[in-house]
Backbone as CSV, one residue per row, in Angstrom:
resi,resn,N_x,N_y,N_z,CA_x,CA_y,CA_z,C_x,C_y,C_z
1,UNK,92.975,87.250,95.198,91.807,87.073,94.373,91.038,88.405,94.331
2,UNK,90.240,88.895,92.617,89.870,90.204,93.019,88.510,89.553,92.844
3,UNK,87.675,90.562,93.831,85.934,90.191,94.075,85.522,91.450,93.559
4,UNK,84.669,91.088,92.112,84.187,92.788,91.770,82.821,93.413,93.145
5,UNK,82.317,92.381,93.746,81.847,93.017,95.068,82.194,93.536,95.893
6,UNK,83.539,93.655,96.181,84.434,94.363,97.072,84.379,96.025,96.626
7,UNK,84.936,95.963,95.290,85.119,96.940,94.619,83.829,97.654,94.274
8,UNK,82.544,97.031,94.366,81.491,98.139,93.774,81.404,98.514,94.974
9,UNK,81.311,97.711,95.981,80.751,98.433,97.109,81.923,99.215,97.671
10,UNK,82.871,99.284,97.812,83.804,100.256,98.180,83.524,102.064,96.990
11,UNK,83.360,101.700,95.627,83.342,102.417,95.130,81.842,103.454,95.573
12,UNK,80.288,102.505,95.710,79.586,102.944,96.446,79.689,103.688,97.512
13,UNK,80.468,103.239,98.672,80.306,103.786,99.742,81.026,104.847,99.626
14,UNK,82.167,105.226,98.302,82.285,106.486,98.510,82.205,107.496,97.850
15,UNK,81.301,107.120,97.279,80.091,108.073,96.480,78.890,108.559,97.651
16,UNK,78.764,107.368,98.215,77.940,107.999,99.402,77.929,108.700,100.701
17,UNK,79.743,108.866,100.790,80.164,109.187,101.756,80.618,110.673,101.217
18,UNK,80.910,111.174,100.009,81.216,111.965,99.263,79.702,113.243,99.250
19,UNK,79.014,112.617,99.068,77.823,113.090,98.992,77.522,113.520,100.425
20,UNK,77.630,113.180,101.441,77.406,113.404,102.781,76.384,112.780,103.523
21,UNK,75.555,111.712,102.659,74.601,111.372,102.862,74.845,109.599,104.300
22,UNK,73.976,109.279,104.422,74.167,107.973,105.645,73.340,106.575,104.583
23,UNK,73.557,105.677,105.101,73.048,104.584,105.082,71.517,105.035,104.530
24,UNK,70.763,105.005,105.948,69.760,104.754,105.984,68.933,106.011,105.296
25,UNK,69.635,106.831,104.763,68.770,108.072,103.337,68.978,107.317,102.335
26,UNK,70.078,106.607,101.829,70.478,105.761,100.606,69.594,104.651,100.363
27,UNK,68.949,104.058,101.614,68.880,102.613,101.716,67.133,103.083,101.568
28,UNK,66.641,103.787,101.534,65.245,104.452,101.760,65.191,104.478,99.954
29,UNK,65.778,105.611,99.753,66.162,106.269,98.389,66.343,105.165,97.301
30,UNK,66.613,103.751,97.008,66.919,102.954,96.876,65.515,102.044,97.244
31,UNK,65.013,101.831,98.436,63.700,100.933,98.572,64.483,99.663,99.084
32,UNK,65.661,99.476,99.258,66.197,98.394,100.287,66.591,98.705,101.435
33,UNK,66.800,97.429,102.455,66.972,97.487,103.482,67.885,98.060,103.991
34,UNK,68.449,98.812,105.140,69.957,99.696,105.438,70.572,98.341,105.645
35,UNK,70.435,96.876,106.019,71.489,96.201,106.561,71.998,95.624,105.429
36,UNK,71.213,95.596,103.861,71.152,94.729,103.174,72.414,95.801,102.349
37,UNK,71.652,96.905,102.209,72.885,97.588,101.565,74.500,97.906,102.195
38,UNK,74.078,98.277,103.872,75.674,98.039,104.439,76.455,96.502,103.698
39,UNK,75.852,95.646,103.969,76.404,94.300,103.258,76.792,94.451,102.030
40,UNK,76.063,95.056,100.656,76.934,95.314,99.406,78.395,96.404,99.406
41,UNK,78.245,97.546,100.165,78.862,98.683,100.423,80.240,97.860,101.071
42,UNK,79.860,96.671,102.091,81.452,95.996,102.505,81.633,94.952,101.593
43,UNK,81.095,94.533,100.639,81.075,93.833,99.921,81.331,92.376,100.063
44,UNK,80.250,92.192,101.329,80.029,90.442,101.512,78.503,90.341,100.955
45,UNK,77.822,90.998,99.910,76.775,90.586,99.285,77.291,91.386,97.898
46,UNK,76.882,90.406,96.888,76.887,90.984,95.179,75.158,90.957,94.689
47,UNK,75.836,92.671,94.662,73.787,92.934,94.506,73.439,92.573,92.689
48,UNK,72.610,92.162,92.791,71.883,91.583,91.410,72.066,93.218,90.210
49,UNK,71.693,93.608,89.501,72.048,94.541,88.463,70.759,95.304,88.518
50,UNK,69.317,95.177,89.144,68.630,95.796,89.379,68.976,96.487,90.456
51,UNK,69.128,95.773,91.835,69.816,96.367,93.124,70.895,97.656,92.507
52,UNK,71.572,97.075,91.710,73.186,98.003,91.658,72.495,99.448,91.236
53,UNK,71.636,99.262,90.408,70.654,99.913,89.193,70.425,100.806,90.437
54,UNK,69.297,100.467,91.420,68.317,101.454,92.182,69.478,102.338,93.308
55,UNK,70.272,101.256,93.161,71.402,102.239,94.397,72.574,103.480,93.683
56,UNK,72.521,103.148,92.402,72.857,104.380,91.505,72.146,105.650,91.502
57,UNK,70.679,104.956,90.791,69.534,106.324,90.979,69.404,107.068,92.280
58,UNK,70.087,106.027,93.173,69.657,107.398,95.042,70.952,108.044,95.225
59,UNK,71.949,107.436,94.461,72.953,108.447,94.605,73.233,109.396,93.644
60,UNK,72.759,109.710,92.448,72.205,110.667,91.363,73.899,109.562,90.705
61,UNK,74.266,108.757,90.378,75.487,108.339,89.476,75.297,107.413,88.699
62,UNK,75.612,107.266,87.534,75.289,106.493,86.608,75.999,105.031,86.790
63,UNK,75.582,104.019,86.192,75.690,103.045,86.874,76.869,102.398,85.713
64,UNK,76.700,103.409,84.813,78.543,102.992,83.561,79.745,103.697,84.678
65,UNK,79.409,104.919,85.402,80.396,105.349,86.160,81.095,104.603,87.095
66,UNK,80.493,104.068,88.110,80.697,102.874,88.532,81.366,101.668,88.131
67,UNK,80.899,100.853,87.014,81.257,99.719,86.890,82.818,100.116,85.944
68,UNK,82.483,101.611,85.542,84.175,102.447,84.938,84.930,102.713,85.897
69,UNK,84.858,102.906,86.934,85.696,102.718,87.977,86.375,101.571,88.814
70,UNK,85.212,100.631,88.657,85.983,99.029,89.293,86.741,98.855,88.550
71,UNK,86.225,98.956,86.726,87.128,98.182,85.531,88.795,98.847,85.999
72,UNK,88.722,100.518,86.506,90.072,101.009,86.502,90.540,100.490,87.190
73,UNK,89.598,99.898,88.990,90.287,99.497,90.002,91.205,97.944,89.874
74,UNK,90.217,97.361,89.009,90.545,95.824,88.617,91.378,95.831,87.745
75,UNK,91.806,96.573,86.719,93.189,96.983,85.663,94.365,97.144,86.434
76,UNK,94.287,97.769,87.209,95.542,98.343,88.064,95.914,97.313,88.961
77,UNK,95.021,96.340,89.532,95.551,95.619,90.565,95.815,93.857,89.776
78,UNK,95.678,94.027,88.619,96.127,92.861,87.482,97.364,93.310,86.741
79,UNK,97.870,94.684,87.067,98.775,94.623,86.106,99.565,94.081,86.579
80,UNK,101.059,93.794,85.472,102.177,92.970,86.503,102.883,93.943,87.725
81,UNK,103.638,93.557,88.280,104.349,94.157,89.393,105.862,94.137,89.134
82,UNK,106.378,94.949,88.633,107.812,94.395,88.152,108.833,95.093,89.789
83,UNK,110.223,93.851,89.763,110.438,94.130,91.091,112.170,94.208,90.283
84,UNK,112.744,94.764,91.164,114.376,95.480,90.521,115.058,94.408,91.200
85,UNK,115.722,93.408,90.575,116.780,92.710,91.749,118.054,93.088,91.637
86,UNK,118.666,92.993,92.403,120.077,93.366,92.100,121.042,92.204,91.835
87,UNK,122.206,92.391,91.439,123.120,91.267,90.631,123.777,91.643,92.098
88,UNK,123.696,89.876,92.291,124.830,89.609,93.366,125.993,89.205,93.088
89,UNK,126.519,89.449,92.413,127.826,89.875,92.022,129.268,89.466,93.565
């Protein structure tokens, strides 16, 4: 099953990890809590579209960049899987 919460927050955390920055500068920068955002970043919370919104602006990334990156992550892991069998012959 794909959870687009998995995927933003993975994509988040490494934008924020990219940046060099921690939690708790993001989570300031942003105006939410550090535990609330670790929770979107592992993606056992789906932050509302304002949340997603303010945690874009502290990481200077646009928030089409993002949701253009899950769409790639979620394309790729829907496509089919084709598997080679061999003729048992």
């Amino acid at each position: 099953m794909i959870l687009l919460r998995t995927h933003i927050g993975q994509t988040l955390r490494a934008a924020r990890v990219a940046q060099g920055r921690t939690l708790r500068d993001v989570a300031k920068s942003a105006r939410v809590s550090l535990g609330y955002l670790s929770e979107v970043e592992r993606g056992q919370k789906e932050a509302s579209s304002e949340l997603l919104n303010a945690i874009c602006v502290a990481l200077e990334i646009s928030l089409g960049e993002v949701l253009s990156g899950v769409a790639s992550q979620v394309a790729s892991l829907e496509a089919p899987q084709l598997t080679v069998v061999e003729d048992a012959a």
